[in-house]
C-alpha positions, -999 to +999 in steps of 0.1 A: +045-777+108+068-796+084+067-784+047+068-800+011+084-789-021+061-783-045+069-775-085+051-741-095+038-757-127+020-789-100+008-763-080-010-744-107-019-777-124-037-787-099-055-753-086-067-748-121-082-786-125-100-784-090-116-756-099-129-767-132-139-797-116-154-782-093-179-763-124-157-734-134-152-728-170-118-732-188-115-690-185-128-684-154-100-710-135-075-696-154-082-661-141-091-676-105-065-702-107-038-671-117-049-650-086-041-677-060-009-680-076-002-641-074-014-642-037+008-674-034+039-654-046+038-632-017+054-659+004+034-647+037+009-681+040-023-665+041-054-649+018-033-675-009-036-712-017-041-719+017-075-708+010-081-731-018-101-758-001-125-738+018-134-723-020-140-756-030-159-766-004-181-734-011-187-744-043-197-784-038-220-769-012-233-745-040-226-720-015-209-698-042-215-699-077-184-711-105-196-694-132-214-659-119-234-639-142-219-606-138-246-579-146-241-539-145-265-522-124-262-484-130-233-463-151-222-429-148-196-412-166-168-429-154-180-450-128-204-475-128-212-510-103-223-547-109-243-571-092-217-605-087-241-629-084-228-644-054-197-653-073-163-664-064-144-631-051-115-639-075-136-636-102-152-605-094-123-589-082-106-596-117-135-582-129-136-548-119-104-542-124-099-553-155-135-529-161-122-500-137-089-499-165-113-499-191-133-470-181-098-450-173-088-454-208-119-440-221-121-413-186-087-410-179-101-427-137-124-455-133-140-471-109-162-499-103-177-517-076-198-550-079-221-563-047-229-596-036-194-614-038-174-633-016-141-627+000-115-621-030-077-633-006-052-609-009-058-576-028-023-576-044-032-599-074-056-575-090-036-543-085-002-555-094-020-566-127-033-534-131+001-520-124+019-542-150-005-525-176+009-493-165-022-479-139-023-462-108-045-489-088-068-494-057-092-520-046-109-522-010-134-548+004-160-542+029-175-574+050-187-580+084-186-558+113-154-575+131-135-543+143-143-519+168-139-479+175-111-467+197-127-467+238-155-497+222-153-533+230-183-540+204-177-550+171-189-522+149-175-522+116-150-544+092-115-542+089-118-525+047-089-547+033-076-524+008-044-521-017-031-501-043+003-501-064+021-477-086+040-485-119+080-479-119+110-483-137+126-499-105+127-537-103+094-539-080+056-518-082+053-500-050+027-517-041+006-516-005-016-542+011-032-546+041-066-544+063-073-513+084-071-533+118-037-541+136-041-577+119-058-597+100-075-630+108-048-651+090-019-628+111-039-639+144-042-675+134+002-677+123+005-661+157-014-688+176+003-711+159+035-699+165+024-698+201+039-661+200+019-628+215+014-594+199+010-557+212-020-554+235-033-524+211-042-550+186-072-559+202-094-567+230-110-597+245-140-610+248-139-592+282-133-560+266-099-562+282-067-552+259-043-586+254-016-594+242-029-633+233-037-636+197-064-662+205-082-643+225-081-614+204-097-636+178-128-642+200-127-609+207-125-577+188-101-559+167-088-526+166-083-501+141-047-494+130-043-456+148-069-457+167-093-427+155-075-424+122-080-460+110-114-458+120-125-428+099-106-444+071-130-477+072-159-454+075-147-443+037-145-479+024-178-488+039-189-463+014-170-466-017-177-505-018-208-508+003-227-476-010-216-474-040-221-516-051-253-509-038-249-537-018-250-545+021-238-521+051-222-532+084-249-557+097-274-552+074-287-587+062-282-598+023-319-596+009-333-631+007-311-649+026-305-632+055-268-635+057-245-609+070-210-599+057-217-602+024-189-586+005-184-558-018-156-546-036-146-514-057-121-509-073-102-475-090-076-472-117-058-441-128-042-435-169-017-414-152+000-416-187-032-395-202-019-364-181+020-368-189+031-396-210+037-432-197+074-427-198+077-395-178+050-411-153+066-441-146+103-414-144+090-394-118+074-427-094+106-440-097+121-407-090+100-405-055+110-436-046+149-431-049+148-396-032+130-418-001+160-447-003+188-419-004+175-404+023+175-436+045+199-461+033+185-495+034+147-481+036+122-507+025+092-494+005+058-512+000+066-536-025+103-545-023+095-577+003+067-593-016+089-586-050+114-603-040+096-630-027+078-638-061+111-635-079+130-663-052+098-685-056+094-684-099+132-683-099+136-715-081+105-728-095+094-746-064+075-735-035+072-752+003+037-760+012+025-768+047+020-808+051-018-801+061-025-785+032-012-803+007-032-835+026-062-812+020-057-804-016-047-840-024-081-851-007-101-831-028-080-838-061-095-878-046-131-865-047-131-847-077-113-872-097-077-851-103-042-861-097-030-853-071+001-834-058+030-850-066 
């Protein structure tokens, strides 16, 4: 599908006035309105601004609440959850991060987790912040049972999106994201859309047959990345954000409404610098990751591609948007009484 050029500063303009149209306050679309711009940066077309009009058509249909009131349940030491208030996932995402740094300045680790949410895009906005303030960071998602076990056709778990990144002196944060099945929803969808096929380990059909047709993976189930290995690793975010929110678990339904899925997050941030200084910390992870490049010229790390990305986008200060979208975002800019893109 064709594309238009789109000004950075139009594109934020008009994500931060939808949403405070749509009821956020001035702070709380600034903080939303700056992770869909992160997630943007990325330049992959997914869990970004593509997902802008499904939030606001969440939050005309009061499906999800603008303004959540974000309430701690239980604290221990250094760790402690929150109940989101069935809140937009940006905002609690930002949340526990920004709370999970807190509590590693005072502990040296922190985490926090927060229940009832909704899905948060991409997990690189909130841990390359955290990384720009000089953390080690983590955050991981649980949601609906979508992926299966290695041998199982049924869906039995979900995929525990999860990301982290690590401070450097290098011109990038090595910096990891990704779900724990062979793709993603939005990877299926670009495939169908690019009428291409992927491996046949990447899922199953509805059938329980292994295919190589995205589509029919999508009606299907997904497969854990490593078969038993990725499967016993979303076992362990089921816990940390499940558990420990004290929210929902696989299909258990969200009390009072009955819904499934529901998300939690939890998120973990490390003052590295409390153990050996800030300087020599951020010395040594860039030290690591030179002795990996000099041992395989031209290696990329986790980090490099979406770095590089971000800089090419704010550098030219423009950024191609699919057609459909921006028909979508000017239509709601209509409803809500905004300007639209220009």
């Amino acid at each position: 599908m064709a594309g238009l050029r789109i000004s950075l500063t139009e594109l934020e303009r008009i994500t931060v006035q939808l949403l405070q149209a749509s009821g956020l306050t001035e702070d709380n679309a600034a903080i939303a309105a700056d992770v869909f711009m992160r997630a943007t940066y990325r330049g992959v077309n997914h869990h970004d601004v593509n997902e802008l009009p499904g939030r606001l058509a969440g939050l005309a249909a009061g499906k999800v609440k603008a303004n959540p009131s974000i309430t701690r349940i239980n604290k221990f030491g250094a760790l402690e959850n929150y109940e989101g208030d069935n809140g937009l996932g940006e905002l609690c995402g930002m949340f526990i991060m920004r709370r999970a740094e807190q509590l590693a300045d005072e502990h040296g680790i922190g985490l926090c987790a927060i229940r009832n949410s909704h899905h948060l895009l991409a997990s690189t906005p909130y841990v390359e912040t955290a990384a720009e303030h000089g953390y080690i960071s983590y955050i991981v998602t649980r949601g609906a049972p979508t992926m299966g076990a290695p041998g199982r056709k049924e869906k039995v778990i979900g995929t525990s999106p999860m990301g982290y990144a690590i401070p450097t002196d290098n011109d990038y944060h090595i910096m990891f994201d990704a779900c724990l099945a062979y793709a993603s929803n939005g990877v299926l969808a670009e495939k169908v859309a690019a009428g291409e096929s992927v491996p046949p380990y990447w899922g199953l059909d509805s059938q329980g047959r292994a295919t190589g047709d995205p589509a029919a993976i999508s009606k299907g189930t997904r497969l854990p990345v490593g078969a038993h290995k990725g499967f016993g690793l979303t076992i362990l975010g089921e816990v940390i954000t499940g558990i420990l929110a004290e929210g929902q678990i696989i299909d258990e339904p969200q009390a009072g409404s009955g819904l499934v899925g529901i998300p939690s997050h939890t998120a973990i941030c490390i003052k590295a610098d409390g153990l050996l200084g800030q300087r020599k910390f951020r010395q040594r992870t860039t030290e690591m990751a030179d002795r990996m490049e000099a041992r395989a010229a031209g290696l990329q790390l986790p980090g490099q591609r979406s770095a590089r990305s971000r800089n090419e986008i704010i550098s030219a200060g423009a950024i191609d948007l699919k057609e459909e979208l921006v028909a979508k975002l000017n239509e709601w800019s209509g409803k809500l009484g905004i300007a639209p893109l220009c």
